[in-house]
GUDREN-24067 format. One record per residue: residue in three letters; x, z, y of N, C-alpha, C in turn. Coordinates in steps of 0.05 Angstrom, whole numbers. Layout:
+--------+--------+--------+--------+--------+--------+--------+--------+--------+--------+
! residu !    n.X !    n.Z !    n.Y !   ca.X !   ca.Z !   ca.Y !    c.X !    c.Z !    c.Y !
+--------+--------+--------+--------+--------+--------+--------+--------+--------+--------+
!    ALA !      X !      Z !      Y !      X !      Z !      Y !      X !      Z !      Y !
...
+--------+--------+--------+--------+--------+--------+--------+--------+--------+--------+
//
This chain:
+--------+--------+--------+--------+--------+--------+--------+--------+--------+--------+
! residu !    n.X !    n.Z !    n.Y !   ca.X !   ca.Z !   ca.Y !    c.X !    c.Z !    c.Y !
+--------+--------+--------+--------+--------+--------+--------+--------+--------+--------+
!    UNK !     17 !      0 !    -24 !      0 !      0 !      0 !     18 !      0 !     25 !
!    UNK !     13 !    -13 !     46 !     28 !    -16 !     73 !     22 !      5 !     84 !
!    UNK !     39 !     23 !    104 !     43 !     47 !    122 !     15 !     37 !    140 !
!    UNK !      7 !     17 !    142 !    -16 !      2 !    162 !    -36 !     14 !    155 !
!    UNK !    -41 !     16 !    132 !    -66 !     14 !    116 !    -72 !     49 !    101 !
!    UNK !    -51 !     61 !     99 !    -51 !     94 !     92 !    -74 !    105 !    102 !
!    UNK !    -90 !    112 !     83 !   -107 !    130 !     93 !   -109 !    163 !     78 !
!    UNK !   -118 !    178 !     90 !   -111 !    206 !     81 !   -131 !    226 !     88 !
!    UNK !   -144 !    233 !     63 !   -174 !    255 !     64 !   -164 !    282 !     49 !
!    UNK !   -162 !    305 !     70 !   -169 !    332 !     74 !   -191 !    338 !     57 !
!    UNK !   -194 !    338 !     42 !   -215 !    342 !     15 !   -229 !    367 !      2 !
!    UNK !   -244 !    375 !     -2 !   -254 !    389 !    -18 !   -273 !    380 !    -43 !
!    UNK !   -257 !    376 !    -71 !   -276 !    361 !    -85 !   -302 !    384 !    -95 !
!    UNK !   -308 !    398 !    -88 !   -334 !    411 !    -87 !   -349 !    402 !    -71 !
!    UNK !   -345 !    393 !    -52 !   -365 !    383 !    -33 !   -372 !    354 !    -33 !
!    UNK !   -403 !    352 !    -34 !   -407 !    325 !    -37 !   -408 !    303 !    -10 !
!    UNK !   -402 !    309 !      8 !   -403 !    296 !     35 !   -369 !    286 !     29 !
!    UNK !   -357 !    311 !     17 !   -330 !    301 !     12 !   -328 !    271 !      3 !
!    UNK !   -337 !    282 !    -26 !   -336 !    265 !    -46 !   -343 !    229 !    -50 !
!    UNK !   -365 !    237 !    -32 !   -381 !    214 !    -18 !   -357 !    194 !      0 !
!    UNK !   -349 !    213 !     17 !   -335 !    195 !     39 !   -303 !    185 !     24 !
!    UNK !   -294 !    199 !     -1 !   -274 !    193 !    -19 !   -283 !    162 !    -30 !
!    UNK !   -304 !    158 !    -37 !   -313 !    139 !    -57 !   -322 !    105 !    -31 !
!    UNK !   -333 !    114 !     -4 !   -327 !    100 !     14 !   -308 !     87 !     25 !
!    UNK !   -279 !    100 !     22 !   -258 !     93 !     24 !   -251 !     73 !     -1 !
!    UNK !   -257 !     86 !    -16 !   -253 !     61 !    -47 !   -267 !     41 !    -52 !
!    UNK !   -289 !     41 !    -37 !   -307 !     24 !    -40 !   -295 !     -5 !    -21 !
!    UNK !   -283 !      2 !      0 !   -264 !    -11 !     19 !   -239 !    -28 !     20 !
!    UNK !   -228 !    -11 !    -21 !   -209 !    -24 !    -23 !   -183 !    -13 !    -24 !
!    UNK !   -179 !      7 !    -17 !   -169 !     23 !     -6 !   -164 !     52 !    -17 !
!    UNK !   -139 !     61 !    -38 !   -137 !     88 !    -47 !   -124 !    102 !    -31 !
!    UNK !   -152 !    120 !    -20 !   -136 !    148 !      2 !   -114 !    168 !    -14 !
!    UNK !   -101 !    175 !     -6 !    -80 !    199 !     -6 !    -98 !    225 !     -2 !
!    UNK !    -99 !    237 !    -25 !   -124 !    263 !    -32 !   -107 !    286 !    -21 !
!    UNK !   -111 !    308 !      3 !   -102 !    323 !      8 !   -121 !    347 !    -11 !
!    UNK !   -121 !    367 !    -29 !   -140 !    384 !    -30 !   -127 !    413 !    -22 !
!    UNK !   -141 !    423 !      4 !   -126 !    437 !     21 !   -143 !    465 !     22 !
!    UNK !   -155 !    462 !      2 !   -163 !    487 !      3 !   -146 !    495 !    -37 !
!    UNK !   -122 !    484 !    -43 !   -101 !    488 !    -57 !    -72 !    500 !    -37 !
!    UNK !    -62 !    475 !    -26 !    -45 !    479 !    -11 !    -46 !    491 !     21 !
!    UNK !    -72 !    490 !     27 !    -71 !    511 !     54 !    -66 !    493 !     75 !
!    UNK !    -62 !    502 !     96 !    -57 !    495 !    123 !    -27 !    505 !    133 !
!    UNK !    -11 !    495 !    158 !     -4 !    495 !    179 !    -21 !    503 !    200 !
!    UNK !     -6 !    515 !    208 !    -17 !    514 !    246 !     -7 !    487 !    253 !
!    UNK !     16 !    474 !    246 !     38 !    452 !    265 !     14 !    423 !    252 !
!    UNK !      4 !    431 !    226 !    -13 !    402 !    208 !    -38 !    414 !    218 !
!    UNK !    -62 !    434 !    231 !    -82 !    422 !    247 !    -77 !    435 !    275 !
!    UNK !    -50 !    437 !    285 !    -58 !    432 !    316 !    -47 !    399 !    311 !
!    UNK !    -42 !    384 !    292 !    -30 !    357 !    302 !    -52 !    339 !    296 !
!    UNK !    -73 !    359 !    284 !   -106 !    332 !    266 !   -116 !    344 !    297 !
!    UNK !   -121 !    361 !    301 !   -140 !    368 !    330 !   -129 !    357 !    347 !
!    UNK !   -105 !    347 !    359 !    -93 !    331 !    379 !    -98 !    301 !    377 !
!    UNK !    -96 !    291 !    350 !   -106 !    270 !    344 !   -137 !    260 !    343 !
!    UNK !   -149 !    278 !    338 !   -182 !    281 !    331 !   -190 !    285 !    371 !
!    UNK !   -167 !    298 !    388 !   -178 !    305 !    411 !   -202 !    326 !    408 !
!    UNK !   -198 !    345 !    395 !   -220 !    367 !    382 !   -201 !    398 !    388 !
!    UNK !   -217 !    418 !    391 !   -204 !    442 !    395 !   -209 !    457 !    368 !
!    UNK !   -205 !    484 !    367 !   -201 !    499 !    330 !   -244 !    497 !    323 !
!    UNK !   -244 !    510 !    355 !   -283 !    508 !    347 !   -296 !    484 !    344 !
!    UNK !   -286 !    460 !    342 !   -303 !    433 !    337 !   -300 !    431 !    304 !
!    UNK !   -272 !    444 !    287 !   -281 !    442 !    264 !   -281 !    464 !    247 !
!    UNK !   -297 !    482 !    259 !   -294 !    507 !    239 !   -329 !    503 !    232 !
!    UNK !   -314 !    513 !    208 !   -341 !    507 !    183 !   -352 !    538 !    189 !
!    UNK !   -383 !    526 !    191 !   -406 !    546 !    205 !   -421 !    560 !    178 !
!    UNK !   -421 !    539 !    158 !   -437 !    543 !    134 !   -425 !    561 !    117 !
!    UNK !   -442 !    580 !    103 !   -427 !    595 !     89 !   -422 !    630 !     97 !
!    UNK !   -431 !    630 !    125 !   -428 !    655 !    139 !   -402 !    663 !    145 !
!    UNK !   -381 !    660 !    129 !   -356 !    673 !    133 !   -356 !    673 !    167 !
!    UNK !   -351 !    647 !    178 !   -339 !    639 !    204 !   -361 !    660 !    230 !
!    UNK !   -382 !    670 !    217 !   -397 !    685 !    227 !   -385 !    720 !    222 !
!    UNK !   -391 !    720 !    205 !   -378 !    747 !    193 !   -355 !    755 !    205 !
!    UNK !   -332 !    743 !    212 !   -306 !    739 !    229 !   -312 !    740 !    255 !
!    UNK !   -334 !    739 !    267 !   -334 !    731 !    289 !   -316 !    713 !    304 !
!    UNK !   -326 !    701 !    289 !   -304 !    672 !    305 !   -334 !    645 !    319 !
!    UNK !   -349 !    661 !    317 !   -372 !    641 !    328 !   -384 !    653 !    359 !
!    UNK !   -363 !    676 !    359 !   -373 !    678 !    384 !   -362 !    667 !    397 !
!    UNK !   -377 !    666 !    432 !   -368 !    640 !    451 !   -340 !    658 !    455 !
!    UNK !   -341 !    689 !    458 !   -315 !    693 !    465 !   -288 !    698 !    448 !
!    UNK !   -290 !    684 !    423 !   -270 !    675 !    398 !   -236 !    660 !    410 !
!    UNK !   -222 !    660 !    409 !   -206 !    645 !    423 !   -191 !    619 !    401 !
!    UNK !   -184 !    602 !    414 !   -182 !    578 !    393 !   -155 !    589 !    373 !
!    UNK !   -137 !    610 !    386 !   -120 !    622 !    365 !   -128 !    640 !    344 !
!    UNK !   -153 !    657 !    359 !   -166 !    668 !    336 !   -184 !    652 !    307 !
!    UNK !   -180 !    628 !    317 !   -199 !    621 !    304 !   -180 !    601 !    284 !
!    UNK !   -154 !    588 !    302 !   -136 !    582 !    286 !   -119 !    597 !    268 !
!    UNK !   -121 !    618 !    267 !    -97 !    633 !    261 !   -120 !    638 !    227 !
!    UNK !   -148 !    643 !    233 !   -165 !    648 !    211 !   -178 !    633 !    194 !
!    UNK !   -173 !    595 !    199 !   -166 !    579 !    187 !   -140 !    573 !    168 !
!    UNK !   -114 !    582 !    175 !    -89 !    585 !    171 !    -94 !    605 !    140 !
!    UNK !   -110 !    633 !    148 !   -104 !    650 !    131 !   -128 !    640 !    110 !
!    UNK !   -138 !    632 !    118 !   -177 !    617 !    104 !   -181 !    598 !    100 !
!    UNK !   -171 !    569 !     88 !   -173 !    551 !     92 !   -201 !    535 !     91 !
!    UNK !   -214 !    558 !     76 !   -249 !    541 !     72 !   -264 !    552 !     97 !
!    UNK !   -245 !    556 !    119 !   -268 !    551 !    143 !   -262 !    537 !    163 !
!    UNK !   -239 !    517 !    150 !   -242 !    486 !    160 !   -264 !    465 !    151 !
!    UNK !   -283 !    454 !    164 !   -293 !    433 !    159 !   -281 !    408 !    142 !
!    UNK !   -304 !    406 !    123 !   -296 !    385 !    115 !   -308 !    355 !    117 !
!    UNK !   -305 !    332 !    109 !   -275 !    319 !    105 !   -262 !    313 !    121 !
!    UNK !   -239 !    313 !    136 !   -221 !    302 !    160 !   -207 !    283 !    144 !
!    UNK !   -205 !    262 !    158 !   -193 !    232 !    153 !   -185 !    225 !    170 !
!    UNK !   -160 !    219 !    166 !   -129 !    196 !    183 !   -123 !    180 !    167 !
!    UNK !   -142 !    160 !    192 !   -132 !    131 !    177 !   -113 !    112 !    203 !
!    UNK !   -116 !     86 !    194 !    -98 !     69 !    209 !   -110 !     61 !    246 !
!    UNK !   -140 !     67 !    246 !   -162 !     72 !    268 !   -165 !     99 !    282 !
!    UNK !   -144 !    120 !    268 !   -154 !    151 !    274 !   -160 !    169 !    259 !
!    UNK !   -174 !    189 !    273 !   -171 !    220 !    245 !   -195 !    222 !    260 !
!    UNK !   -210 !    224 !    238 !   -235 !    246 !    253 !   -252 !    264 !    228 !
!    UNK !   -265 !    282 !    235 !   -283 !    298 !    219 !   -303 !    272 !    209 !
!    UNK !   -305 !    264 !    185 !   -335 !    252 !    172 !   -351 !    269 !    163 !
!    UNK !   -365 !    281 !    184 !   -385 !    282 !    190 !   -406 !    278 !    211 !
!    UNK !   -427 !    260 !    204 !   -442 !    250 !    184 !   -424 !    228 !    168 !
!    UNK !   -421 !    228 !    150 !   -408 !    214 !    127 !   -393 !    199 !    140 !
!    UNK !   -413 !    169 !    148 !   -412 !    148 !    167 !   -384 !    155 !    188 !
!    UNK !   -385 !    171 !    205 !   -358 !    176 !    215 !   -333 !    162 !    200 !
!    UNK !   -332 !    163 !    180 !   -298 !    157 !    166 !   -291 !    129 !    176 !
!    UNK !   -322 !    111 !    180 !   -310 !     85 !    190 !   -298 !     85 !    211 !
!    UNK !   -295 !    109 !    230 !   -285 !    107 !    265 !   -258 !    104 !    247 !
!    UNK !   -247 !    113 !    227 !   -213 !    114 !    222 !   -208 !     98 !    208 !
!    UNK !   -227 !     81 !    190 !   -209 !     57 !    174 !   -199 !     30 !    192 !
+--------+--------+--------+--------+--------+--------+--------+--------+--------+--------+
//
């Protein structure tokens, strides 16, 4: 595959929005590079560089569902994007999922449909 054409999904194969937007990509032609990151975890330096790219702050992808990100209080307005990064870092399943970087961009797919902003 050409460096052009790399595409790369932040995954959770439990989730079917995941899964969905995995099989979109294939359907394209195209075998993404499967990150499953709720194995290997996070960086701070790998999503402050998807949020810079995405042009998104830590609260545009913290995963709401599930209560944790509630329970933490990290949903309040007065949460700070370090607090909220630092509890992604230690939590990885209260990153949203699927984030995709492709050769068009990185963005959260969601609604599914999103993944095409990055192929």
């Amino acid at each position: 595959m050409m460096p052009s054409t790399v595409v790369t999904v932040f995954h959770n194969p439990k989730c079917s929005t995941s899964r969905q937007v995995v099989e979109m990509i294939r359907d394209r032609g195209v075998e993404p590079r499967i990150v499953d990151y709720l194995k290997v975890g996070w960086t701070e330096a790998q999503l402050r560089e998807l949020l810079s790219e995405m042009g998104a702050l830590p609260r545009d992808i913290l995963r709401i569902k599930g209560g944790l990100a509630q329970e933490m209080g990290l949903t309040d307005p007065e949460a700070t994007d370090e607090a909220i990064l630092g509890a992604m870092i230690a939590d990885p399943v209260l990153v949203e999922r699927p984030i995709v970087r492709g050769p068009s961009g990185t963005v959260l797919a969601r609604p599914k449909e999103r993944v095409l902003e990055a192929l």
